[in-house]
PDB file with SEQRES, HELIX, SHEET and CRYST1 records, atoms N, CA, C and O in Angstrom:
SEQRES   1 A   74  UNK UNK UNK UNK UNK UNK UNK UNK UNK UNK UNK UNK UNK          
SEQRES   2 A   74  UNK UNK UNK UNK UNK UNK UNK UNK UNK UNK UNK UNK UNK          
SEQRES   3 A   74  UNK UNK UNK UNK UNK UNK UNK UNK UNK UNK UNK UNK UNK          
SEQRES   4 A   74  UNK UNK UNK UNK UNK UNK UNK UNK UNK UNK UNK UNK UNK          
SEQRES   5 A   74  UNK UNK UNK UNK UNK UNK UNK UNK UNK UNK UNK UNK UNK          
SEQRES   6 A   74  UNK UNK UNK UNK UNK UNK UNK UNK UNK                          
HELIX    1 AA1 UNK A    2  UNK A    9  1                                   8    
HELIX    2 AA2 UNK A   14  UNK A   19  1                                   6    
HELIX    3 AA3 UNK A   20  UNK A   25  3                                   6    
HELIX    4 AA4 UNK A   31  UNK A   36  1                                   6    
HELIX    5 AA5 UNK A   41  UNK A   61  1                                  21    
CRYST1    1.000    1.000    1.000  90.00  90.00  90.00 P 1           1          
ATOM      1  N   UNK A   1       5.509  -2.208 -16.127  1.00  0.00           N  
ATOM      2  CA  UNK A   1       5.332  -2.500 -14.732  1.00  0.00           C  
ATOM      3  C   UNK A   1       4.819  -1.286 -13.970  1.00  0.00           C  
ATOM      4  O   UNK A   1       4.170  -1.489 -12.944  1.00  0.00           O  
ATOM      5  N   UNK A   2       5.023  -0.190 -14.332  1.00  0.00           N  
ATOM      6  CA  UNK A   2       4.623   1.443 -13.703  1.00  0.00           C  
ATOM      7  C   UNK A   2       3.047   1.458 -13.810  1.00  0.00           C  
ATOM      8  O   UNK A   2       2.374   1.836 -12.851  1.00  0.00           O  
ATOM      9  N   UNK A   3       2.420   1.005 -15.098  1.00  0.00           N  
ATOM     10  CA  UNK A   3       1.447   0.925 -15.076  1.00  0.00           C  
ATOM     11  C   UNK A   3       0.571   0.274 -14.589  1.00  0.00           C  
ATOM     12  O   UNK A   3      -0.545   0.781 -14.696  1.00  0.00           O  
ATOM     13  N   UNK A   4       0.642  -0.857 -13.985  1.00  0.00           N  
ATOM     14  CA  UNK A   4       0.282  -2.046 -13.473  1.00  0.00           C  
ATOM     15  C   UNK A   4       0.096  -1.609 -11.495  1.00  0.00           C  
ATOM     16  O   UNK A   4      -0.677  -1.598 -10.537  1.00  0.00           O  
ATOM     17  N   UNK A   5       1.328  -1.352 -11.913  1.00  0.00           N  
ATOM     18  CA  UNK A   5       1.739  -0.837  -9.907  1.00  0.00           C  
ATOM     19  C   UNK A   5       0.529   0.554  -9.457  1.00  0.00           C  
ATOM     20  O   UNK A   5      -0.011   0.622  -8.353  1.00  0.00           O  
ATOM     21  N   UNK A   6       0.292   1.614 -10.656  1.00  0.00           N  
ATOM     22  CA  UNK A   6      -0.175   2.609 -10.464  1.00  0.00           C  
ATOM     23  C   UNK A   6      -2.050   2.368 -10.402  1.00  0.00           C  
ATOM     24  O   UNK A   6      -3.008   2.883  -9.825  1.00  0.00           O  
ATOM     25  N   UNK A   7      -1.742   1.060 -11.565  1.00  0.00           N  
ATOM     26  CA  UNK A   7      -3.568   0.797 -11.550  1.00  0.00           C  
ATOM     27  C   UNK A   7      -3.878  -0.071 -10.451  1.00  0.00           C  
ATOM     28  O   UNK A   7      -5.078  -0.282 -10.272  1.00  0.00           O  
ATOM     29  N   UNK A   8      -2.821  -0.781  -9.449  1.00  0.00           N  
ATOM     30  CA  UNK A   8      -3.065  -1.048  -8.449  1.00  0.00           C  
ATOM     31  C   UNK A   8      -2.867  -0.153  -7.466  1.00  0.00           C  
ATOM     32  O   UNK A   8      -3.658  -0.676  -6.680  1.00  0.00           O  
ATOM     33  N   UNK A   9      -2.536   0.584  -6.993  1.00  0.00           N  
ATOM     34  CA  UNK A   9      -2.503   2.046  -6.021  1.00  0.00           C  
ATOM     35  C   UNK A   9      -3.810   2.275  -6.000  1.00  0.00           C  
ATOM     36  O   UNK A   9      -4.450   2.375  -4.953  1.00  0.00           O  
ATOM     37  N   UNK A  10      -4.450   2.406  -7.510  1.00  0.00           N  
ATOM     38  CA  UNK A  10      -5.966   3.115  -7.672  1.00  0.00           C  
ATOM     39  C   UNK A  10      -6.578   2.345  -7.092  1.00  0.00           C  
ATOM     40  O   UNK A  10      -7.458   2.964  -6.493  1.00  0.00           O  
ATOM     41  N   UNK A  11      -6.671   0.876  -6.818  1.00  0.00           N  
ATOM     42  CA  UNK A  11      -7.579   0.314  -6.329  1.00  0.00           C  
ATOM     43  C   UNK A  11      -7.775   0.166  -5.105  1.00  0.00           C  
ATOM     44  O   UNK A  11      -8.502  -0.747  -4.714  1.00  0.00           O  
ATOM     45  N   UNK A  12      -7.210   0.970  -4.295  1.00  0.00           N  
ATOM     46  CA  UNK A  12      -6.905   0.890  -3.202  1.00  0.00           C  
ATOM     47  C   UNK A  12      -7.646   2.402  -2.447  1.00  0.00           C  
ATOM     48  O   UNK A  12      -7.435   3.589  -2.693  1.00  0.00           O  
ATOM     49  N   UNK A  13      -8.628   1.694  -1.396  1.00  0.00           N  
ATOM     50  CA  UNK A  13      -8.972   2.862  -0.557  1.00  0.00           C  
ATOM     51  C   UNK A  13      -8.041   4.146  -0.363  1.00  0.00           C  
ATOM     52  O   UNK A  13      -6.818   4.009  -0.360  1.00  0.00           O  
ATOM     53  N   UNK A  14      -8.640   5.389  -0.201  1.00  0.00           N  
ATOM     54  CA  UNK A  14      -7.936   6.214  -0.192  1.00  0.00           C  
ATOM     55  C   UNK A  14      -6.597   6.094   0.776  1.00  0.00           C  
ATOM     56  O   UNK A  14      -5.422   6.236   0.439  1.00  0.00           O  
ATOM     57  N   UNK A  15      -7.286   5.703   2.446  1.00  0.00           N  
ATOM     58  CA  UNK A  15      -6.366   6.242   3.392  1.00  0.00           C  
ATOM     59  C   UNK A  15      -5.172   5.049   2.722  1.00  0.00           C  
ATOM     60  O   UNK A  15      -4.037   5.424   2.428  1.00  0.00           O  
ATOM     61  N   UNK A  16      -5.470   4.078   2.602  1.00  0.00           N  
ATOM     62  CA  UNK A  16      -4.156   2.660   1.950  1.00  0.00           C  
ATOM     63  C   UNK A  16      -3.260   3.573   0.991  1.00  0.00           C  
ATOM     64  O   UNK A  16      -2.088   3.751   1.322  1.00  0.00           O  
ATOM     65  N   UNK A  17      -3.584   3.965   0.212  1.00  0.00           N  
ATOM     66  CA  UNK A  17      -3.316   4.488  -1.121  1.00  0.00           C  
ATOM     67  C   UNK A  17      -2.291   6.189  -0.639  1.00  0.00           C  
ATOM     68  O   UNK A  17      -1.355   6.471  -1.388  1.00  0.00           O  
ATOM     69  N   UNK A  18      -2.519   6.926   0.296  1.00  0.00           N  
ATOM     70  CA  UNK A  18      -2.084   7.848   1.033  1.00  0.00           C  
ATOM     71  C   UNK A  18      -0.917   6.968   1.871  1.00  0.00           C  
ATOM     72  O   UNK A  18       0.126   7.578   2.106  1.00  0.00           O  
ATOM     73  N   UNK A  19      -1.003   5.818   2.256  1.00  0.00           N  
ATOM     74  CA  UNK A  19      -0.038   5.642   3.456  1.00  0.00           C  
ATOM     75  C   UNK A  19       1.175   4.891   2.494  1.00  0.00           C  
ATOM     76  O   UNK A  19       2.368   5.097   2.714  1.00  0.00           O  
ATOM     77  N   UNK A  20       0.764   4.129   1.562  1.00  0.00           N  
ATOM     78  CA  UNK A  20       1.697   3.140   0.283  1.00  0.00           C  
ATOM     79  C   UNK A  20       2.779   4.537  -0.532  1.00  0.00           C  
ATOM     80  O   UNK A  20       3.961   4.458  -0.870  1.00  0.00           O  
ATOM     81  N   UNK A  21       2.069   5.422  -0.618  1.00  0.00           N  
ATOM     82  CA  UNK A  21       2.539   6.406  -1.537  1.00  0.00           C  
ATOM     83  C   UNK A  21       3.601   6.993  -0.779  1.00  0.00           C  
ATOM     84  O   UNK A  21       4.809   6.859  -0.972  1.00  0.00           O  
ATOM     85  N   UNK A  22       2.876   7.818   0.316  1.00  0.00           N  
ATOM     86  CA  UNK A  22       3.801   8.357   1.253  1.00  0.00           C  
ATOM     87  C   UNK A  22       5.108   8.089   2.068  1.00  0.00           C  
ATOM     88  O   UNK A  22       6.010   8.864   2.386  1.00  0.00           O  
ATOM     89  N   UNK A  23       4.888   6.380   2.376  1.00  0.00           N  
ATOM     90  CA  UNK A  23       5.730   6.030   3.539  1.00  0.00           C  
ATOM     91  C   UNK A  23       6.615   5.378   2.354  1.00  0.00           C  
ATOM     92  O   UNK A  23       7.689   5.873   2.012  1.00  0.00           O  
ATOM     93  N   UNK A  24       6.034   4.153   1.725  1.00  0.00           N  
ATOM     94  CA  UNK A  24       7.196   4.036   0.813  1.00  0.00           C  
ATOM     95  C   UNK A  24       7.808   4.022  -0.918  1.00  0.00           C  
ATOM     96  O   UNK A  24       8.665   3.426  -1.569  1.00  0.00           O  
ATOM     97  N   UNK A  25       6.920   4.917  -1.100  1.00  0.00           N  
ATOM     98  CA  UNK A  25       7.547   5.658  -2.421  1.00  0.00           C  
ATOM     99  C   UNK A  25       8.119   7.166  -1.882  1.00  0.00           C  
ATOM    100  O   UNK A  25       9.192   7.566  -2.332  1.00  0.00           O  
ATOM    101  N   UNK A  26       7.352   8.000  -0.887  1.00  0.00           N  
ATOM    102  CA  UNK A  26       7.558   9.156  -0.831  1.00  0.00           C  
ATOM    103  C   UNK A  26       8.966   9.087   0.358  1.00  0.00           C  
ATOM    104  O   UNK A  26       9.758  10.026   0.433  1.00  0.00           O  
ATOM    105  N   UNK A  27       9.040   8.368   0.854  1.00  0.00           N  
ATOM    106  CA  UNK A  27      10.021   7.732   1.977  1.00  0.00           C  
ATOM    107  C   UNK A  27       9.820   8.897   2.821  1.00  0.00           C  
ATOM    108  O   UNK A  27      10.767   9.593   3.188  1.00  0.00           O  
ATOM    109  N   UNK A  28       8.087   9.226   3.275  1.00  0.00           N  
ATOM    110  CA  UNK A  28       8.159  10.480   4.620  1.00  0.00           C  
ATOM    111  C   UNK A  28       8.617   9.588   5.665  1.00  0.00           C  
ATOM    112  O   UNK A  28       9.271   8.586   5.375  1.00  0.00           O  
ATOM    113  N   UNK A  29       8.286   9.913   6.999  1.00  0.00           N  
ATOM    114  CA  UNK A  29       8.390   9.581   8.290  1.00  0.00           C  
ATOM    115  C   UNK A  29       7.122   8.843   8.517  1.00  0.00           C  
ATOM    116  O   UNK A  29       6.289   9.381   7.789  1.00  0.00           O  
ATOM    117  N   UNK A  30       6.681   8.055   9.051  1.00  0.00           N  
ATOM    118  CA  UNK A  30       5.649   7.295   9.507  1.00  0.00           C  
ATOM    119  C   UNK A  30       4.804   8.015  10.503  1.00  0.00           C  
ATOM    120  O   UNK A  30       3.580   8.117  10.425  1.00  0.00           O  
ATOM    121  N   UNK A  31       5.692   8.591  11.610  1.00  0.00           N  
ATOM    122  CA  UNK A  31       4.740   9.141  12.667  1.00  0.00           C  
ATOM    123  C   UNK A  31       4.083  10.544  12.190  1.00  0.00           C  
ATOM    124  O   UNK A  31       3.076  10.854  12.826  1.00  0.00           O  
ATOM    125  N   UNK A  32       4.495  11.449  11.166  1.00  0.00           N  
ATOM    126  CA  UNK A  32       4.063  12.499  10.628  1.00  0.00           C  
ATOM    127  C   UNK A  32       2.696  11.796   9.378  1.00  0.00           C  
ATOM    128  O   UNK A  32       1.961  12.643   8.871  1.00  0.00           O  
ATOM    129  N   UNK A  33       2.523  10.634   9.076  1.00  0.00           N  
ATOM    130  CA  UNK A  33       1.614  10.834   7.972  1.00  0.00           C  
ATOM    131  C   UNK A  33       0.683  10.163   9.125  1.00  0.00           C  
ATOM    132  O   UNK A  33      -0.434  10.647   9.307  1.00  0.00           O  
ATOM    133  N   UNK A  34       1.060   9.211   9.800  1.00  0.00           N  
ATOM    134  CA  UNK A  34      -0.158   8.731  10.825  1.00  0.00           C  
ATOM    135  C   UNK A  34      -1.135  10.227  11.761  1.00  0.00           C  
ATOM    136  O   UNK A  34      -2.345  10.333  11.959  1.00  0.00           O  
ATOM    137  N   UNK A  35       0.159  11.298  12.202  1.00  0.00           N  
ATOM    138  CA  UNK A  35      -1.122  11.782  12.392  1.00  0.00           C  
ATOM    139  C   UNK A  35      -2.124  13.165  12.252  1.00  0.00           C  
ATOM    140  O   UNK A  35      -3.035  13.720  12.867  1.00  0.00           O  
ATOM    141  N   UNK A  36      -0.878  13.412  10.352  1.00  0.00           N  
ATOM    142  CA  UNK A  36      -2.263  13.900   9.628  1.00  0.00           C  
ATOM    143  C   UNK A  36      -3.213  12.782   8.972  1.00  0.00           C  
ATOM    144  O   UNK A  36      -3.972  12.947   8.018  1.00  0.00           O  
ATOM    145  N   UNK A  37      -3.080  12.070   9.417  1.00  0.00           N  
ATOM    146  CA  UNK A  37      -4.512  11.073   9.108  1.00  0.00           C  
ATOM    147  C   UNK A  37      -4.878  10.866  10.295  1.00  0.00           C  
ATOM    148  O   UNK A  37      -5.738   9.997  10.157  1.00  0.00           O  
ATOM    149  N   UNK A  38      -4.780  11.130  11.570  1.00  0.00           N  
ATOM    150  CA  UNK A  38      -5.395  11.045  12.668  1.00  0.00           C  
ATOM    151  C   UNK A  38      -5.748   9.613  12.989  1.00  0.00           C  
ATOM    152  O   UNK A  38      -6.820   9.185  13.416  1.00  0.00           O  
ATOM    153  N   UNK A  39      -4.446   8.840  12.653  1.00  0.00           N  
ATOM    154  CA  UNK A  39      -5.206   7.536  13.393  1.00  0.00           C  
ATOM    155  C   UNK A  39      -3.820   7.264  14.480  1.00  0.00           C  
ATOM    156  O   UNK A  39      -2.683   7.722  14.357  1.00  0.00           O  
ATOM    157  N   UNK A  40      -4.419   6.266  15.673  1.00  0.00           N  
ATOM    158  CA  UNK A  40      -3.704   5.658  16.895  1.00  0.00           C  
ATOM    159  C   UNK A  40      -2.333   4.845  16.011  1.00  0.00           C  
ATOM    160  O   UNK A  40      -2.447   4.171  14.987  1.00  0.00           O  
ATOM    161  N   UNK A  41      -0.976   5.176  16.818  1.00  0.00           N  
ATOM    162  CA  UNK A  41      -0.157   3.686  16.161  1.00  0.00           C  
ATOM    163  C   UNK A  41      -0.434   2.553  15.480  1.00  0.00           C  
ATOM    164  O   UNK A  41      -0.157   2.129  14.358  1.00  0.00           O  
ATOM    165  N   UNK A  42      -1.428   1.908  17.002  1.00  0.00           N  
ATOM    166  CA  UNK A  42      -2.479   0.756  16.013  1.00  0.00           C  
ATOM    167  C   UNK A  42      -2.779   0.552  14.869  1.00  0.00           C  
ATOM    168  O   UNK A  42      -2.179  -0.091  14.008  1.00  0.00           O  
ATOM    169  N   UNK A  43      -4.566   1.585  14.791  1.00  0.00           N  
ATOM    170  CA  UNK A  43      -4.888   1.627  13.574  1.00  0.00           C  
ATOM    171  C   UNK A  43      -4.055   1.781  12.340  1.00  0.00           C  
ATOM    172  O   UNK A  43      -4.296   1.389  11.198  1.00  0.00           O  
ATOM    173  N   UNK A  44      -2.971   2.467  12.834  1.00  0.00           N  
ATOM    174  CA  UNK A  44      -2.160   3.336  11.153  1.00  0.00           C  
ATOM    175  C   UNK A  44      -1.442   1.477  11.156  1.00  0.00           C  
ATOM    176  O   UNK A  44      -1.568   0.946  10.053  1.00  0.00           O  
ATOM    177  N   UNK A  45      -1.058   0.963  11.776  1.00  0.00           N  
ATOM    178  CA  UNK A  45      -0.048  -0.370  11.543  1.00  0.00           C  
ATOM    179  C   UNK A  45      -1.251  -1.668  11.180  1.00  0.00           C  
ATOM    180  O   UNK A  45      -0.824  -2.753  10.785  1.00  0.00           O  
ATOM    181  N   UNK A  46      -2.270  -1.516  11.297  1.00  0.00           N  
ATOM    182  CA  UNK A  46      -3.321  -2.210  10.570  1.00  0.00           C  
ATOM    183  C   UNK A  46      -3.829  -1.817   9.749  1.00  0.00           C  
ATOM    184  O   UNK A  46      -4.185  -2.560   8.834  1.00  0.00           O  
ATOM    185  N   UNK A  47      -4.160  -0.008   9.730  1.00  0.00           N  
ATOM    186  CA  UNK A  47      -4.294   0.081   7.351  1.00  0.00           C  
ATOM    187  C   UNK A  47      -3.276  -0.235   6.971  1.00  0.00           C  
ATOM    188  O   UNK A  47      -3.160  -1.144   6.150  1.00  0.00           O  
ATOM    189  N   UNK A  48      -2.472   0.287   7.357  1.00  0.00           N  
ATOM    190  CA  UNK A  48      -0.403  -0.584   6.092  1.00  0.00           C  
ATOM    191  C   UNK A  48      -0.961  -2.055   6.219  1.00  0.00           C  
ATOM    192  O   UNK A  48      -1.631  -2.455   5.267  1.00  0.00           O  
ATOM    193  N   UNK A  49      -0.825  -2.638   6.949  1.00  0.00           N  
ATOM    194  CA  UNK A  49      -0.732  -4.448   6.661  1.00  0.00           C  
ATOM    195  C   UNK A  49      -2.068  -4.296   5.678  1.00  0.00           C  
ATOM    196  O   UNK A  49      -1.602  -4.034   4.570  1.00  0.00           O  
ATOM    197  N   UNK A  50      -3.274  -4.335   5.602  1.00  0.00           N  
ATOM    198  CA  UNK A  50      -4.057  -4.073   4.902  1.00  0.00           C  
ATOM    199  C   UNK A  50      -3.733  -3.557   3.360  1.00  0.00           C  
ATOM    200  O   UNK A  50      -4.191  -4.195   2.413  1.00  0.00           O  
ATOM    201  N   UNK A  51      -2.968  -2.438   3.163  1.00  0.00           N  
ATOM    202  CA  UNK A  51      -2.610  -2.165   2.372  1.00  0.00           C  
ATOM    203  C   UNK A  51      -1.705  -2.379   1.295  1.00  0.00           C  
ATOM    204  O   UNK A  51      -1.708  -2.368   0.064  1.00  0.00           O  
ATOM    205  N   UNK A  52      -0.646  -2.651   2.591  1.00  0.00           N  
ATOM    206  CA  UNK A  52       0.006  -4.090   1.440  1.00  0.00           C  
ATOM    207  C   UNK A  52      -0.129  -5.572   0.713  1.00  0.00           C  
ATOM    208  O   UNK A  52       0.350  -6.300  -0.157  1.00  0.00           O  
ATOM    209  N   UNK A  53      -1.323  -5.439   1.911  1.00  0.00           N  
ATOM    210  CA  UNK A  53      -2.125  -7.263   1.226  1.00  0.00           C  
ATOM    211  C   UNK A  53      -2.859  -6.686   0.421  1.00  0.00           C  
ATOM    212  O   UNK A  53      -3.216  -7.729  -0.127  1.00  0.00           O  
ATOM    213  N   UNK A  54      -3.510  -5.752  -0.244  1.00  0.00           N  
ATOM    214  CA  UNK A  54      -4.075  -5.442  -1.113  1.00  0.00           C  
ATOM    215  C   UNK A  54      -3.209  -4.676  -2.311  1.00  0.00           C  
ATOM    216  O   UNK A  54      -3.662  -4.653  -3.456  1.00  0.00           O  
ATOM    217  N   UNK A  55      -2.073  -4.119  -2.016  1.00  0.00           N  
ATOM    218  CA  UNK A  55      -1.285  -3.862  -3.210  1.00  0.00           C  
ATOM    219  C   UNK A  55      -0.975  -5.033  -4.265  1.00  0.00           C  
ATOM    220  O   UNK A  55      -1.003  -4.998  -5.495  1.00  0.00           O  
ATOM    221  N   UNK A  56      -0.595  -6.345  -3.159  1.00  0.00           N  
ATOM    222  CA  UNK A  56       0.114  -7.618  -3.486  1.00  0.00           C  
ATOM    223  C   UNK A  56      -1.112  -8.320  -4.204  1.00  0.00           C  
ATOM    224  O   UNK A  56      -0.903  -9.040  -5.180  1.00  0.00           O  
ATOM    225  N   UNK A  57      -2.306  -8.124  -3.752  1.00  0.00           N  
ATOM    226  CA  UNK A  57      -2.906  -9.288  -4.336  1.00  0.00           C  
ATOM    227  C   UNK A  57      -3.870  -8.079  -5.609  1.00  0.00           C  
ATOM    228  O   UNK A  57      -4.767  -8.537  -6.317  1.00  0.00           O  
ATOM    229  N   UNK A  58      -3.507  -6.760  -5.662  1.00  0.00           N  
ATOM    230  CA  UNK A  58      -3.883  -6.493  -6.807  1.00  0.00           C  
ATOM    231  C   UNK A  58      -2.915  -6.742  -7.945  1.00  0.00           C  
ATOM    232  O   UNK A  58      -3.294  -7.176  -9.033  1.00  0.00           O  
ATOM    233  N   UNK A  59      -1.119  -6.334  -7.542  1.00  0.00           N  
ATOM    234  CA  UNK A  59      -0.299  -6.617  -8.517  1.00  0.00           C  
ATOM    235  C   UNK A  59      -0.149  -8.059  -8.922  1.00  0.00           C  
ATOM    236  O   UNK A  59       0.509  -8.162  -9.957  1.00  0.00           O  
ATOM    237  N   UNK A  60      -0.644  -9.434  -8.317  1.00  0.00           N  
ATOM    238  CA  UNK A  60      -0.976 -10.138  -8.344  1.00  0.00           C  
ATOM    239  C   UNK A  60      -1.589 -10.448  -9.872  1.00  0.00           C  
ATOM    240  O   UNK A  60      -0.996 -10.889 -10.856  1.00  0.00           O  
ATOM    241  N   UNK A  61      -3.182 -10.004  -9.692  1.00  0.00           N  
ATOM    242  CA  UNK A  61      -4.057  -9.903 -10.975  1.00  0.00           C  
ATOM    243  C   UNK A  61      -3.022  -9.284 -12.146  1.00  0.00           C  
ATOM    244  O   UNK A  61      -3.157  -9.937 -13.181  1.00  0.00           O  
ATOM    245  N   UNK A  62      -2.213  -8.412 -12.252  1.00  0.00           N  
ATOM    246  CA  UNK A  62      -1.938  -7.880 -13.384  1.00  0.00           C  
ATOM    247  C   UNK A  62      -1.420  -9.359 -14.259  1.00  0.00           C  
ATOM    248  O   UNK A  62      -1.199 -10.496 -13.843  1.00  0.00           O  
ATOM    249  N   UNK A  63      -1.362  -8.874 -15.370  1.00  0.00           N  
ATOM    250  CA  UNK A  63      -0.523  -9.800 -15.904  1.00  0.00           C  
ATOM    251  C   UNK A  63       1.049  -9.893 -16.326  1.00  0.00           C  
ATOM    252  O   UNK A  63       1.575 -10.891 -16.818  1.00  0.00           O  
ATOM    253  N   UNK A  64       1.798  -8.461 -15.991  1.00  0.00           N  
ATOM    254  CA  UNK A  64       3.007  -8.910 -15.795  1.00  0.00           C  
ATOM    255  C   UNK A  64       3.337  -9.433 -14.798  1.00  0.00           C  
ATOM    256  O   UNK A  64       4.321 -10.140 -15.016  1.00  0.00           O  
ATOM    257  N   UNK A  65       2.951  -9.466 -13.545  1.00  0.00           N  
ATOM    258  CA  UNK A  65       3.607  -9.626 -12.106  1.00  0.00           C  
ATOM    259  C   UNK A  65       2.432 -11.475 -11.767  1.00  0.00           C  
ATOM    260  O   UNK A  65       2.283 -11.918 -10.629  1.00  0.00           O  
ATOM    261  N   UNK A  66       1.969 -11.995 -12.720  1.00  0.00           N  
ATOM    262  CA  UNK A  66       0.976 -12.935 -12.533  1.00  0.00           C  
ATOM    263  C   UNK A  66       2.725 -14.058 -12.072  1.00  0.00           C  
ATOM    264  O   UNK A  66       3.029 -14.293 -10.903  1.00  0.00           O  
ATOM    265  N   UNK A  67       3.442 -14.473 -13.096  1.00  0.00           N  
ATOM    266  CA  UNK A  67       4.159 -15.147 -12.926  1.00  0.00           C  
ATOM    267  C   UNK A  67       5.179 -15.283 -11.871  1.00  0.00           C  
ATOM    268  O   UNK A  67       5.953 -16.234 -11.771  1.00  0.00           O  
ATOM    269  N   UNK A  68       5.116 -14.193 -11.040  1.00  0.00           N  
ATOM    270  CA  UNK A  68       6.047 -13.520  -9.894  1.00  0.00           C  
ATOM    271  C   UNK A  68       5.598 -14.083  -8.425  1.00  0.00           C  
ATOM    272  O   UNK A  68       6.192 -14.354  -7.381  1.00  0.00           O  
ATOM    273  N   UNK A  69       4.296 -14.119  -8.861  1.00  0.00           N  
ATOM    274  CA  UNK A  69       3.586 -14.274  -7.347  1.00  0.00           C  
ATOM    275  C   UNK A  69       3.822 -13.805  -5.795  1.00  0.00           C  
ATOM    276  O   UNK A  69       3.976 -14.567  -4.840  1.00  0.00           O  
ATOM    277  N   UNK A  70       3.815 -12.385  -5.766  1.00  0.00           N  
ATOM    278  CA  UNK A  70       3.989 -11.788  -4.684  1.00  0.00           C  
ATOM    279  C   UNK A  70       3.171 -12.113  -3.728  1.00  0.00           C  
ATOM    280  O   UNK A  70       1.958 -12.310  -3.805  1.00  0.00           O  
ATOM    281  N   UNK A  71       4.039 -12.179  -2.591  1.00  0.00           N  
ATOM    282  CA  UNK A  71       3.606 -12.231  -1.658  1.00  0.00           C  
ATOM    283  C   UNK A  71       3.062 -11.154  -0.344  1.00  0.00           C  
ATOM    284  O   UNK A  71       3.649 -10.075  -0.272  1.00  0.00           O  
ATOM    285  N   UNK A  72       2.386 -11.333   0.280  1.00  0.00           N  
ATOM    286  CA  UNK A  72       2.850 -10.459   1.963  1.00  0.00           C  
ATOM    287  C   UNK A  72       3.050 -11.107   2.918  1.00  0.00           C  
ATOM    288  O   UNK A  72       2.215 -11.905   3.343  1.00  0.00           O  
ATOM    289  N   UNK A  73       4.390 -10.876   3.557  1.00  0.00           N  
ATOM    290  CA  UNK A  73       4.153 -11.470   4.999  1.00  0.00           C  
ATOM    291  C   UNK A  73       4.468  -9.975   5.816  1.00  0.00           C  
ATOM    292  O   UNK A  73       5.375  -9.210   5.490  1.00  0.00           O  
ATOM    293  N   UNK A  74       3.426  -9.728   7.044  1.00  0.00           N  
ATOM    294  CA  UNK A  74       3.976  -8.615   7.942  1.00  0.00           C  
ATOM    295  C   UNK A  74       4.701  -8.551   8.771  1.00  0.00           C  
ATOM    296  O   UNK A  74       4.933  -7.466   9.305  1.00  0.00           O  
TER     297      UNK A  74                                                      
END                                                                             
C-alpha cells in the first residue's frame, strides 16, 4: 500500500504534492506552508480540495485500493 500511495503523490503537481505531504503526513501547520507557497487562504483551500481529488482518484487506479473505492468529499 506505501507504494501505491507514494506513486500516487508522484502524480501529483508539485504545489498538491508539497501541501498532501506537509499538512497531512508531515502534520505542519497550514497557515505556515500556505505562505511559503505564497498563495491567498483561498487559493491554498482550492489546491488541497484539488489535491485530494486527485490523490483519491489516483489511489483509486492502483490495484490494491481498486476494491476500496475511495472517495472525496470536502
Amino acid at each position: 500500500m506505501y507504494d501505491e500511495t507514494v506513486a500516487g503523490l508522484d502524480q501529483l503537481p508539485e504545489v498538491e504534492r508539497v501541501i498532501i505531504t506537509r499538512q497531512y503526513i508531515n502534520g505542519e501547520y497550514q497557515p505556515i506552508i500556505r505562505d511559503e507557497l505564497g498563495l491567498k487562504p483561498s487559493a491554498y483551500y482550492r489546491r488541497q480540495i484539488k489535491a485530494r481529488r486527485h490523490l483519491a482518484d489516483a489511489l483509486n487506479e492502483a490495484p490494491t485500493f481498486q476494491r476500496l473505492e475511495i472517495s472525496f468529499t470536502p
